[in-house]
N, C-alpha and C positions, 0 to 999 in steps of 0.2 A: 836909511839904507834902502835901496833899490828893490825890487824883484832879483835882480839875476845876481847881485850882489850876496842875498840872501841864501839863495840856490849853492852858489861855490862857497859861502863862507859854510852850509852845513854838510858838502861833499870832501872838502877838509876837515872838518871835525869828527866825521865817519873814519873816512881814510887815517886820521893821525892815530884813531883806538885801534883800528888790526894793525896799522904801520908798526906801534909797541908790540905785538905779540910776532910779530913777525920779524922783527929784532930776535927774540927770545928762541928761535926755532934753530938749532945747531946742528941737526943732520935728515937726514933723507928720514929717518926711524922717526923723528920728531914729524915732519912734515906727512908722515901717515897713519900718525896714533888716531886712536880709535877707542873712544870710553866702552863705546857697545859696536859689535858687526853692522848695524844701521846709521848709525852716527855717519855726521859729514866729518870727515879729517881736514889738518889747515891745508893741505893743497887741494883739495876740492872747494874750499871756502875762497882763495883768491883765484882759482881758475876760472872759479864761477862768475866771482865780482869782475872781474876781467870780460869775461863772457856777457854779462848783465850792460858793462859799460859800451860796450861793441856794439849791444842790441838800439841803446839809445843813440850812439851816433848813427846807424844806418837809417832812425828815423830822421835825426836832424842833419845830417850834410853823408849823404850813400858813400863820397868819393872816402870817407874818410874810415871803410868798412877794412878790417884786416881778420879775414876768414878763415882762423885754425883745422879746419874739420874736427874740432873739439868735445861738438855737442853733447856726444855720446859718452865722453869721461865728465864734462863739468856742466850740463844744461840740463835744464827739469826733466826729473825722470830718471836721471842716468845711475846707474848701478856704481854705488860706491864698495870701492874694493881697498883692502889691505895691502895688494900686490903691486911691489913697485913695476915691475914691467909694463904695468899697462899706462903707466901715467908720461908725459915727457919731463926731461929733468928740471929737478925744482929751478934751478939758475933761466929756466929759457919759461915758465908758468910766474913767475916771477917778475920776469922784464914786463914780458905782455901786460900784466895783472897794475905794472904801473904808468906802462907807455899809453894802456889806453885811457885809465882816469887824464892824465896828461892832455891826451888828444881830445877827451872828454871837455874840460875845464876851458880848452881856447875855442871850442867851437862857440861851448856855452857864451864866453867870456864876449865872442861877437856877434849874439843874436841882441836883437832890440825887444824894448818892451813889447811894443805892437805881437809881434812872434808870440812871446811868453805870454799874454793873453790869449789868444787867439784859442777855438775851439781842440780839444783833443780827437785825435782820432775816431772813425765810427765802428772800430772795428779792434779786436782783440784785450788783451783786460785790463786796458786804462779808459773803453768806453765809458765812464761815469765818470772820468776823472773834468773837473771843470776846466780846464786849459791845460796847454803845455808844461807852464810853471809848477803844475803839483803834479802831473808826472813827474818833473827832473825833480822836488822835492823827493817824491819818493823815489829814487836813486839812493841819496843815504840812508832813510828806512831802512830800504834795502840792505845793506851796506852793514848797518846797525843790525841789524834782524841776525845776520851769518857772523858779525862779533861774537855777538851770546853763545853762536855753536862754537866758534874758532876759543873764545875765554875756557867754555868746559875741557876742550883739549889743552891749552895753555896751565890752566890748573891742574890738569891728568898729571901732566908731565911734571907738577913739582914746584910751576912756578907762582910767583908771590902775585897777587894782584894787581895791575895796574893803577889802580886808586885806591890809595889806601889816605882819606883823610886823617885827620886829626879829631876826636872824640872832640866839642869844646864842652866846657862846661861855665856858667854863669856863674861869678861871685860877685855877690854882695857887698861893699866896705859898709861895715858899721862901726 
């Protein structure tokens, strides 16, 4: 399997764990529960990932930058609040949240090895990072990182786990 094959096959694997909880979410009340007043709620969880996704395309192809003026509701730092009025409606944080992995995924999809090697920036906090290729790995980190908040809320609300294996247990024939 490739580099960049690598890359999209775990920003699907991120995406498909909130995809399920975001399934689960049936109203505006759901989309801004809140375990604790500091807690990320799940619309700040995919405004963000939206937001997060946006930032890597404006490094890898600018033309392909769509600039909410959002920063202030879903980008580091920003004051998460209970109150729906300050947010835009979940159906239009939503679209975004999957038009940009979308737009994310074909950019990726037509960069070459050479690119995915090449040195990372010298500048902001993927400087240590060894290439391009494990910044975009850490995209689903990322991705992964704000599940774990979005699950606490999923579970708030009541719901059953997404992975619930099977216990196995080993037997013996004698």
């Amino acid at each position: 399997m490739s580099i960049k094959q690598n890359i999209i096959y775990s920003l699907k694997q991120s995406r498909g764990i909130v995809q399920g909880m975001v399934d689960a979410m049936s109203s505006r009340k759901d989309w801004l529960y809140q375990v604790h007043p500091k807690a990320n709620h799940p619309l700040w969880v995919v405004g963000h990932i939206g937001l997060a996704d946006n930032a890597f395309l404006k490094r890898l192809q600018p033309s392909q930058v769509d600039d909410r003026g959002w920063d202030d509701l879903f980008w580091f730092g920003s004051e998460i609040s209970g109150d729906s009025d300050r947010y835009p409606e979940t159906e239009i944080v939503l679209a975004y949240f999957h038009e940009r992995r979308e737009s994310l995924l074909k950019v990726i999809d037509g960069l070459n090895d050479e690119f995915l090697l090449s040195p990372s920036p010298d500048e902001g906090m993927f400087v240590d990072a060894p290439n391009m290729a494990a910044i975009l790995i850490f995209t689903s980190f990322h991705e992964g990182m704000h599940a774990g908040q979005f699950t606490i809320a999923h579970r708030g609300l009541g719901h059953q786990p997404l992975f619930q294996p099977q216990r196995q247990t080993d037997t013996v024939d004698t």
